[in-house]
MIKOLSE-342724 format. One record per residue (C-alpha): x, y, z. Coordinates in steps of 0.02 Angstrom, whole numbers, plus 50000, padded with zeros to 5 digits. Each point is the difference from the previous one (the first is absolute). Last residue first. Layout:
# residues N
{{X, Y, Z}} ...
This chain:
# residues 528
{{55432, 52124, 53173}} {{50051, 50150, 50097}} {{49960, 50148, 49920}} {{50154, 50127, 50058}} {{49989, 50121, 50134}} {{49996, 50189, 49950}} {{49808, 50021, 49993}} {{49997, 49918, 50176}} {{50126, 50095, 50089}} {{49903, 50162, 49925}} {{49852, 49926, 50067}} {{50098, 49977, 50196}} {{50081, 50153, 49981}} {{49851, 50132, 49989}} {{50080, 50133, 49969}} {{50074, 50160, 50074}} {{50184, 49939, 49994}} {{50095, 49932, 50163}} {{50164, 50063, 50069}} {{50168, 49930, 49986}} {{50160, 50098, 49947}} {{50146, 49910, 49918}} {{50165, 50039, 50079}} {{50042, 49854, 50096}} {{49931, 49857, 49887}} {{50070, 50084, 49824}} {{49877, 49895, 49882}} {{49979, 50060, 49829}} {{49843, 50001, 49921}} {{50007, 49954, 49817}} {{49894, 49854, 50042}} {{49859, 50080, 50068}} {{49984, 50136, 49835}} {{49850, 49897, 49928}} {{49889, 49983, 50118}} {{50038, 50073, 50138}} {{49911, 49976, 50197}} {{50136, 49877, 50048}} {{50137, 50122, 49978}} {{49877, 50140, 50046}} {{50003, 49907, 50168}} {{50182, 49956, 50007}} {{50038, 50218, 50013}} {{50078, 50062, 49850}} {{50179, 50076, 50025}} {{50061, 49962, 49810}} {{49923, 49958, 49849}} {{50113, 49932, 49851}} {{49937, 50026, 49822}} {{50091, 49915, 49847}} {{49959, 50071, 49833}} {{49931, 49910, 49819}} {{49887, 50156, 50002}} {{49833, 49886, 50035}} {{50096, 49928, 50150}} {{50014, 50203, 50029}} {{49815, 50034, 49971}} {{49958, 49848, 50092}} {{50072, 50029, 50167}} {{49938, 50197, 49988}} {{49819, 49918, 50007}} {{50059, 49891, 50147}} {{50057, 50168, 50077}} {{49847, 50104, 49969}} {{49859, 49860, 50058}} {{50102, 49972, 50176}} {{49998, 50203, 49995}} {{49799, 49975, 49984}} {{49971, 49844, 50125}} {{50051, 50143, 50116}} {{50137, 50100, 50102}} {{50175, 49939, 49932}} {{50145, 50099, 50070}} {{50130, 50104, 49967}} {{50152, 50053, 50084}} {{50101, 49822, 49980}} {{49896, 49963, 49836}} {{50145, 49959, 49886}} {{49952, 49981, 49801}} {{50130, 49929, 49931}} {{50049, 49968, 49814}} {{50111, 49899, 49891}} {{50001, 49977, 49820}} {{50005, 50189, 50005}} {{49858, 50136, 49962}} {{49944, 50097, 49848}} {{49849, 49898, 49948}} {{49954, 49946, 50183}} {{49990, 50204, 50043}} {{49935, 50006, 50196}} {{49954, 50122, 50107}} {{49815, 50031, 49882}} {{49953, 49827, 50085}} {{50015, 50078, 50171}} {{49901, 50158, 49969}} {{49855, 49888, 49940}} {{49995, 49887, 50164}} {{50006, 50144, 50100}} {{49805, 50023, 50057}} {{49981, 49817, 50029}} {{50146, 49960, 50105}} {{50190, 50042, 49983}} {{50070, 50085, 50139}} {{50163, 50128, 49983}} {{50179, 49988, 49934}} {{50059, 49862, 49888}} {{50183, 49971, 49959}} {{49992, 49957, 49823}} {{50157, 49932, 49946}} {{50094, 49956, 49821}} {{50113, 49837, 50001}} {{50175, 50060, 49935}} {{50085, 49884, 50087}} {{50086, 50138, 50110}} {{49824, 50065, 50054}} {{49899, 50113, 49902}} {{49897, 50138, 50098}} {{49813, 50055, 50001}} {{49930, 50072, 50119}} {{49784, 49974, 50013}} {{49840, 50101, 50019}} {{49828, 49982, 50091}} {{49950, 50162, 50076}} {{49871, 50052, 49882}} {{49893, 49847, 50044}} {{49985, 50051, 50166}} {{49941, 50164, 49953}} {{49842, 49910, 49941}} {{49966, 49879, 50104}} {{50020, 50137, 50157}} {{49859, 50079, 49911}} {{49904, 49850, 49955}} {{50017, 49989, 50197}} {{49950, 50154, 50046}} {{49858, 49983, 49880}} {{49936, 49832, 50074}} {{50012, 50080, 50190}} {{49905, 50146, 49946}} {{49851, 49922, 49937}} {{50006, 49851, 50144}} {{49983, 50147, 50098}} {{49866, 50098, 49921}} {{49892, 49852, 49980}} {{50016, 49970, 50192}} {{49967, 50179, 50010}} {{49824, 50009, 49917}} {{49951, 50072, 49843}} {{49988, 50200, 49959}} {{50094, 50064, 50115}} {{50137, 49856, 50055}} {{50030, 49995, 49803}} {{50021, 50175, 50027}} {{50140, 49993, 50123}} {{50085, 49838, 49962}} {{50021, 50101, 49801}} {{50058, 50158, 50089}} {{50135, 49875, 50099}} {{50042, 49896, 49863}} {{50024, 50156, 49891}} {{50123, 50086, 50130}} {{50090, 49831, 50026}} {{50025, 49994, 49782}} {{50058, 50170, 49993}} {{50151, 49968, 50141}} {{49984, 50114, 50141}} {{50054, 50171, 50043}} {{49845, 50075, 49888}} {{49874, 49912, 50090}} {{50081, 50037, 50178}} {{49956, 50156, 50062}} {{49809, 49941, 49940}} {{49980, 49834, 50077}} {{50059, 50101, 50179}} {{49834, 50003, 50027}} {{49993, 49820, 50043}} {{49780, 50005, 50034}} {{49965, 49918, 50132}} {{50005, 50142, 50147}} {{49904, 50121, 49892}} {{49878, 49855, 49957}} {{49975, 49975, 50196}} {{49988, 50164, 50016}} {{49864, 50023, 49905}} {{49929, 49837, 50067}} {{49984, 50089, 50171}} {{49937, 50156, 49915}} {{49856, 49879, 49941}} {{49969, 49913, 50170}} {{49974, 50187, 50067}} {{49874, 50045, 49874}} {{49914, 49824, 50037}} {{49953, 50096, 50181}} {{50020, 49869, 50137}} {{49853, 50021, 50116}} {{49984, 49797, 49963}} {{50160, 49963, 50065}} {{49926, 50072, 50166}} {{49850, 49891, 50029}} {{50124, 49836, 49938}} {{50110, 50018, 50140}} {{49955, 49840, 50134}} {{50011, 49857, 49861}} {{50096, 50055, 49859}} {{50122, 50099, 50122}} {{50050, 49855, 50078}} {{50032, 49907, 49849}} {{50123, 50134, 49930}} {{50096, 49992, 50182}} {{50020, 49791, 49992}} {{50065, 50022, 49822}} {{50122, 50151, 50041}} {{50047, 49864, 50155}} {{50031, 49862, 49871}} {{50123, 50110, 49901}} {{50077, 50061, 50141}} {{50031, 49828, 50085}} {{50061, 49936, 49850}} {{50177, 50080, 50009}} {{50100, 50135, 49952}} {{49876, 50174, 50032}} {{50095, 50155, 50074}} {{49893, 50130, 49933}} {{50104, 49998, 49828}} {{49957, 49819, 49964}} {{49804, 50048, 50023}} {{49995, 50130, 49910}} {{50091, 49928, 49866}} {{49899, 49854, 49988}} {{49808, 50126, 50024}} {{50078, 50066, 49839}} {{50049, 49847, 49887}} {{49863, 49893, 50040}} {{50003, 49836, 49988}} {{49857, 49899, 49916}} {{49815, 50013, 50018}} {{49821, 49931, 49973}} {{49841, 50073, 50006}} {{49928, 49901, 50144}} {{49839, 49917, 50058}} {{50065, 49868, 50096}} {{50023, 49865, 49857}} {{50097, 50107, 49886}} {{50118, 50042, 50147}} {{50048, 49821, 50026}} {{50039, 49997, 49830}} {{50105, 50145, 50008}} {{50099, 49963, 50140}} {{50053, 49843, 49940}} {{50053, 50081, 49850}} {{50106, 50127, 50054}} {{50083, 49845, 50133}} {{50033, 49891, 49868}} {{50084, 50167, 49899}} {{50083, 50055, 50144}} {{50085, 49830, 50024}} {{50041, 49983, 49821}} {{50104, 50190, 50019}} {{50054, 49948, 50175}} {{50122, 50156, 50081}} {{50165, 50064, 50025}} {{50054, 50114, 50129}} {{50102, 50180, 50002}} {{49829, 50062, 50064}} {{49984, 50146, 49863}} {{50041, 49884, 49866}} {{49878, 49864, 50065}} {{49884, 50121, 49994}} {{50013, 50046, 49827}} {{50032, 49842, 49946}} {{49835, 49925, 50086}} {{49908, 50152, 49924}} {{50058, 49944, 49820}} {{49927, 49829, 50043}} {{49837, 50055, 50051}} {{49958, 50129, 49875}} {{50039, 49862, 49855}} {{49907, 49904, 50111}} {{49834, 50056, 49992}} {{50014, 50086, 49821}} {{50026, 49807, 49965}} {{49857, 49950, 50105}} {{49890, 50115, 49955}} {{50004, 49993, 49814}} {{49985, 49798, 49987}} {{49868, 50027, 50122}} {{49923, 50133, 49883}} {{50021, 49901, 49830}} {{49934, 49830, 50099}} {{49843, 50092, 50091}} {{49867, 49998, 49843}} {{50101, 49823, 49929}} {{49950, 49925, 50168}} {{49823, 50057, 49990}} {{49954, 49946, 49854}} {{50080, 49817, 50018}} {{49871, 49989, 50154}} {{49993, 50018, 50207}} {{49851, 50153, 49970}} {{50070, 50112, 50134}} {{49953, 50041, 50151}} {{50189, 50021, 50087}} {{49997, 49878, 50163}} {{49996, 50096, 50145}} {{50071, 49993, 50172}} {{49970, 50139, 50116}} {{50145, 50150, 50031}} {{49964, 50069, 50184}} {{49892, 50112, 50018}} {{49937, 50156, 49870}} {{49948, 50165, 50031}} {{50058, 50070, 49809}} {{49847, 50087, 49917}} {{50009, 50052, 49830}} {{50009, 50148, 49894}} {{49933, 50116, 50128}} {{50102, 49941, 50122}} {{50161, 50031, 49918}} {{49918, 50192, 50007}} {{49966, 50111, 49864}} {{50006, 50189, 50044}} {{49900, 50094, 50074}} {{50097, 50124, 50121}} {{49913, 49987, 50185}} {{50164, 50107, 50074}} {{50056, 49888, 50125}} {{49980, 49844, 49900}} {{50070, 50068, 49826}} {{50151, 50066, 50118}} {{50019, 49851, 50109}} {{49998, 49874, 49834}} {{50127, 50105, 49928}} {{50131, 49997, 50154}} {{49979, 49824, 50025}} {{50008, 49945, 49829}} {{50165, 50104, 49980}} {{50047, 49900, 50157}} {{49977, 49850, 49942}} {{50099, 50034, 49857}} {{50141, 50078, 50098}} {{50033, 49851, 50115}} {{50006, 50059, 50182}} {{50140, 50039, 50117}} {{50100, 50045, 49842}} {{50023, 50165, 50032}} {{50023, 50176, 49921}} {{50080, 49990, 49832}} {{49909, 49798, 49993}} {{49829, 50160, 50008}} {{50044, 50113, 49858}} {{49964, 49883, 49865}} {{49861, 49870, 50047}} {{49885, 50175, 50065}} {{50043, 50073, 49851}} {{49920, 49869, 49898}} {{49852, 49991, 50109}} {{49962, 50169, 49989}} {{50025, 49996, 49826}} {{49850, 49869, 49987}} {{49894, 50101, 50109}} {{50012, 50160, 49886}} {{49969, 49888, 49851}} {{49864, 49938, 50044}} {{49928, 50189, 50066}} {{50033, 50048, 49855}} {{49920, 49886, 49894}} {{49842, 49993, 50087}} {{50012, 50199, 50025}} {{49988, 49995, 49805}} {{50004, 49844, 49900}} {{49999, 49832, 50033}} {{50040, 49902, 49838}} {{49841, 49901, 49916}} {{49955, 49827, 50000}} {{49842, 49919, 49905}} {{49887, 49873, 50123}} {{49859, 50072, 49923}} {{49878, 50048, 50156}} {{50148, 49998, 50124}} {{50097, 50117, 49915}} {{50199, 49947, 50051}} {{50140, 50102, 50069}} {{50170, 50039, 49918}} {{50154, 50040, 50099}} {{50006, 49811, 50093}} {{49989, 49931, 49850}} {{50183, 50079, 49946}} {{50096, 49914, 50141}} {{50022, 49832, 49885}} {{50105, 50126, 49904}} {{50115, 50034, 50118}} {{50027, 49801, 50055}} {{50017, 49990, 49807}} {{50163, 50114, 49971}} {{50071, 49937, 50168}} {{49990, 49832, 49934}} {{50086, 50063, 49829}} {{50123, 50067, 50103}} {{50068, 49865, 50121}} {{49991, 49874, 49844}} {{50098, 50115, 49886}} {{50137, 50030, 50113}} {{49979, 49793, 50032}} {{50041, 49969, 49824}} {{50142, 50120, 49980}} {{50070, 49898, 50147}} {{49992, 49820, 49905}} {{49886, 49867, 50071}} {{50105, 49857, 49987}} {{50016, 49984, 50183}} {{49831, 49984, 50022}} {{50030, 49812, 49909}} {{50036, 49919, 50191}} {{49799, 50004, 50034}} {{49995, 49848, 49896}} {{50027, 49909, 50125}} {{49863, 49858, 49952}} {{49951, 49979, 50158}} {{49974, 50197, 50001}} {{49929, 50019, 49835}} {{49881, 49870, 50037}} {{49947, 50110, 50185}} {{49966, 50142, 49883}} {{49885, 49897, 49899}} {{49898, 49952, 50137}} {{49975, 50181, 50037}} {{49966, 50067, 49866}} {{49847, 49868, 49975}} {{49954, 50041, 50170}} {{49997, 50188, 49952}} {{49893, 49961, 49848}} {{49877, 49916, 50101}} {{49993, 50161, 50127}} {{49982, 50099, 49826}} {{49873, 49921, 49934}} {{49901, 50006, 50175}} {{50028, 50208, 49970}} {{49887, 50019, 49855}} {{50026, 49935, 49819}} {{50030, 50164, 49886}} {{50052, 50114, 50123}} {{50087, 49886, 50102}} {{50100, 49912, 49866}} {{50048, 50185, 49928}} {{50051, 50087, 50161}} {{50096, 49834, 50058}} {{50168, 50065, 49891}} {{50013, 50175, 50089}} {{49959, 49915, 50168}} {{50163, 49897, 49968}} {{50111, 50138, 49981}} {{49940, 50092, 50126}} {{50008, 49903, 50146}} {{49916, 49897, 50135}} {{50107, 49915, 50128}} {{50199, 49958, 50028}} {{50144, 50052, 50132}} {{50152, 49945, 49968}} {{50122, 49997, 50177}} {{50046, 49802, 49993}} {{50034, 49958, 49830}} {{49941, 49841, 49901}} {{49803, 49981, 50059}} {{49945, 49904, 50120}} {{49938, 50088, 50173}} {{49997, 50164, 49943}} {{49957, 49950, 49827}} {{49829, 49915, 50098}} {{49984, 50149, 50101}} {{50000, 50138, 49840}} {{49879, 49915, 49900}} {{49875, 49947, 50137}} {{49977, 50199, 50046}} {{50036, 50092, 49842}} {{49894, 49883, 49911}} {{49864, 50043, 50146}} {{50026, 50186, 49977}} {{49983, 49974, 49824}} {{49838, 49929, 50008}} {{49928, 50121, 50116}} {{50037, 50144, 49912}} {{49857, 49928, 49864}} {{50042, 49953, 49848}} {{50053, 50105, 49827}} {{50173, 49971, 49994}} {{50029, 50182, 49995}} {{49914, 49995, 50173}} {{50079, 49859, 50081}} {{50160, 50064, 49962}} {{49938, 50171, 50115}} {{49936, 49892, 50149}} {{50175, 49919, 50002}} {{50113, 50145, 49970}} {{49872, 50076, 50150}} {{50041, 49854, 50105}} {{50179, 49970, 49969}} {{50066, 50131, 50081}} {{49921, 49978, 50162}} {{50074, 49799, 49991}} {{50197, 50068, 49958}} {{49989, 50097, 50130}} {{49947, 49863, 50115}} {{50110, 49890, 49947}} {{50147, 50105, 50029}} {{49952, 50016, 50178}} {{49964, 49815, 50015}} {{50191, 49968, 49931}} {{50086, 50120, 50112}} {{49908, 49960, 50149}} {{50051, 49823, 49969}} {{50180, 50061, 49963}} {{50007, 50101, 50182}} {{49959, 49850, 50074}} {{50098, 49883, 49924}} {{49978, 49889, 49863}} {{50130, 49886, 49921}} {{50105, 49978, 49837}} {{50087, 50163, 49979}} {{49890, 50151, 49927}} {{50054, 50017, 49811}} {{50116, 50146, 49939}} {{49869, 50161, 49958}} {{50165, 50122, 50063}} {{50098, 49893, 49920}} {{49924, 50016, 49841}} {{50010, 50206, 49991}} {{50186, 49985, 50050}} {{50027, 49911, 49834}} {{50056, 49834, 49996}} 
C-alpha cells in the first residue's frame, strides 16, 4: 500500500467520541456542499431546485443506511439531469417522477440479479472517455444560462453587453474563489463558499442579476407523498422505458466505479449487488416524494472520505444537515445568484474532465486512444450508457483481434517420426482461421499431434476449428492425436473426441463458453 492509502485506512469497528465528532463533522461538509450542486442539477434538468434537493435528501440516507460501502455519499447529479432534460421538456416533470420509479425498480433487478459484478469489464480507455465526455456535456448544459429569453416570442438570444459581462465577471469570481481558497483553508467547502462570497457581493451592492428565486421558489417542508400523474397505460410505459433504461444504467455505472474508487482509498472492499438494491431502492422511493433521482456522487465521495468520513454515520448526518436546511434555509438559497451555480459547474467540469487524456494519446496503444475519443463523442452526442456499452464492444473486438494474432505453434518430430504441433495461445472465435492455416494434412506424417499444454479452447468456435481439422486429416488418410484437452471439450467434440488422448495428471480442466447441456445433447446418440 501506498502511504497515501494508509493515511485514508478504515476507522476500527466502534465509535468513540472523538470518531462521532469526526463523522458528523464530515457530514456536515459534505451536506453545505451538496446544496448548491443540488440546486444547480436541478436546473439543467429542467425542475425546480426543490426537487433535487429532496433526491439529494432521501437518496443519500437510504444508501447511507443500505447501500454497499460505508463512506459514499449519493443525490442529484449531472449525468442523470443531462438525460431527464428531454422527458421533462417534452412530458412535464410527473413523467419524469414515473420514469424515476421505473429506474428504480430496475436498478434493484440488477442488483438481485448481481449483475453489478460486470463493471469490471469496463476497460480503462473506456472510463477516460466516460469522465470526459460527461464533463464535455455538464459544460454545455451551462450554455442556457448565457442566453436569455423574449417573453413575447419565446425565441432566445445571448446576453450581450454589461449583461454579459457582468455574468461572466460573477462566474470567474466563483471559479477563483474554488481555486485559491483549499490553498488557504479547508474550514469550509470551497463551493459553498464561492456562493457565499458572490451572493454577498450581488446582495451588498444591489447588482441585477438573475436570482435562483427568480426561476422558482424553493420553501418547501418535509418531502409529501405523491403518486406520479400519469395516464397508467401502454403509452406511457414505452414514453419512460428508453429513459429509465438510460438512467439506471448511467445510474450505476457511476455508482459502481465510485464504490472502487472509494474502496481503493479505504483499503476495504465493498457490495457491488448490494449497492445496486440499495441505488434502486432509493430511487423509487424518491420518485414517489417528489424527487429527481440520484446515484453516487463522485465529488461530494471524495470529500467526504478525505474529511475523515468511514462509516454511515457521515453519510446519514450529510442527509440529516441537507434536510435541515430545506426546511428553515430556503429565504437564503433563494438570494443565490445562478451566475455563481454556473462557475460552480465550471469547476466541476474542470475537476471531471482527465486532462491528462492528452499527455497520454500518443503513449498509448492506437486502438485505446480511439476507444476513448469514440466514448467521448458518443457520450456527446447520445447518452453515456450508449457510450459505454460503445466502447466496451470495441475494446473487446480489439482485444479479439490481436488475440487472434497470437495463436502459433512448435513443431518438432519425435523419435517415431510422428510430426508435432505444440500450440501456443487461445483458440476461440477470432483464431479459429489462424489455427487451420498451422497445419499442412497433404504434407504431414501418418502420425500427428496437436498438444494444447499452453493453449486453450475459449468457445463453441475453436471446438468448431479442431473437429474441422479432424476431418481434413481423416480425409488425408492421416492419424491425428490431441493432447492436453480439458474432459469438457472431450465431451463437447464431435468428431475429434476420440482422438483425444487421456494423460489424467497433466491434462488441464476448465470449462468452454457454451452451453454444455445442448451440446451434450447434439453429441448423444438416438436412442431407439
Amino acid at each position: 500500500m501506498h502511504s497515501s492509502t494508509e493515511a485514508l485506512a478504515p476507522a476500527k469497528p466502534g465509535f468513540s467520541a472523538n470518531t462521532v465528532k469526526v463523522e458528523l463533522l464530515s457530514g456536515l461538509t459534505v451536506a453545505l456542499a451538496l446544496v448548491p450542486e443540488a440546486v444547480a442539477f436541478a436546473f439543467v434538468a429542467k425542475v425546480e431546485p426543490l426537487v433535487g434537493l429532496y433526491a439529494a435528501f432521501i437518496v443519500g440516507i437510504i444508501t447511507a443506511v443500505f447501500g454497499g460501502r460505508p463512506g459514499m455519499i449519493s443525490g442529484a447529479t449531472g449525468a442523470l439531469a443531462v438525460v431527464m432534460v428531454s422527458l421533462v421538456v417534452q412530458h412535464g416533470v410527473e413523467y419524469l417522477f414515473a420514469a424515476v420509479v421505473l429506474m428504480g425498480i430496475l436498478q434493484v433487478f440488477f442488483g438481485i440479479m448481481r449483475w453489478g459484478k460486470f463493471i469490471r469489464m469496463v476497460p480503462h480507455p473506456v472510463m477516460l472517455g466516460f469522465v470526459n465526455g460527461l464533463a464535455i456535456v455538464i459544460f454545455l448544459a451551462q450554455m442556457g444560462q448565457f442566453q436569455t429569453v423574449d417573453a413575447a416570442t419565446g425565441a432566445t438570444s445571448w446576453l450581450a453587453g454589461m449583461d454579459m459581462a457582468l455574468m461572466l465577471g460573477l462566474v470567474v469570481l466563483t471559479m477563483a474563489v474554488i481555486w485559491f481558497l483549499p490553498k488557504i483553508t479547508n474550514v469550509i467547502p470551497a463551493p459553498l463558499a464561492g456562493i457565499l462570497v458572490v451572493s454577498a457581493i450581488v446582495i451588498g451592492l444591489g447588482l441585477n442579476v438573475q436570482t435562483v428565486g427568480d426561476l422558482a421558489p424553493i420553501a418547501g417542508g418535509l418531502p409529501e407523498f405523491h403518486i406520479p400523474m400519469v395516464p397508467l397505460t401502454m403509452e406511457t410505459f414505452m414514453i419512460i422505458l428508453p429513459y429509465s433504461v438510460i438512467l439506471a444504467a448511467i445510474g450505476l455505472i457511476e455508482s459502481l466505479l465510485t464504490l472502487n474508487l472509494v474502496a481503493d482509498m479505504t483499503g476495504t472492499r465493498g457490495g457491488a449487488s448490494k449497492e445496486c438494491v440499495a441505488q434502486g431502492a432509493a430511487n423509487v422511493v424518491t420518485g414517489f416524494f417528489g424527487g429527481m433521482g440520484g446515484c453516487a456522487m463522485i465529488g461530494q465521495s471524495m470529500i467526504n472520505v478525505k474529511s475523515g468520513g468511514r462509516t454511515r454515520l457521515a453519510g446519514i448526518a450529510a442527509a440529516l444537515f441537507l434536510l435541515s436546511f430545506i426546511l428553515f434555509a430556503a429565504p437564503l438559497i433563494e438570494q443565490i445568484p445562478l451566475a455563481a451555480l454556473v462557475g460552480v459547474m465550471f469547476m466541476v467540469v474542470i475537476g471531471t474532465f482527465a486532462w491528462n487524456t492528452f499527455k497520454i494519446l500518443h503513449k498509448i496503444p492506437r486502438t485505446d486512444a480511439i476507444v476513448i475519443a469514440l466514448v467521448t463523442g458518443v457520450t456527446v452526442y447520445s447518452d453515456l450508457a450508449v457510450a459505454v456499452v460503445v466502447g466496451v464492444i470495441v475494446s473487446a473486438l480489439a482485444y479479439a483481434w490481436n488475440a487472434s494474432k497470437r495463436i502459433d505453434a512448435q513443431t518438432t518430430t519425435n523419435s517415431d517420426g510422428w510430426k508435432i504441433y505444440k500450440l501456443e495461445g487461445p483458440l476461440f472465435f477470432g483464431s479459429a482461421a489462424g489455427f487451420q492455416e498451422i497445419f499442412d494434412p497433404q504434407s504431414d506424417p501418418d502420425d500427428v499431434i496437436v498438444d494444447f499444454i499452453n493453449s486453450r479452447v475459449v468457445d463453441h468456435s475453436g471446438l468448431a476449428a479442431i473437429d474441422a481439422l479432424a476431418t481434413r486429416y481423416e480425409q488425408a488418410g492421416k492419424t491425428l492425436h490431441l493432447r492436453h484437452l480439458s474432459p469438457d471439450c472431450k465431451d463437447l467434440l464431435h468428431k475429434a473426441g476420440s482422438m483425444v488422448e487421456v494423460a489424467v495428471l497433466e491434462d488441464p480442466h476448465y470449462g468452454v463458453a457454451v452451453d454444455y447441456d445442448s451440446e451434450m445433447q447434439e453429441t448423444k446418440p438416438a436412442t431407439s
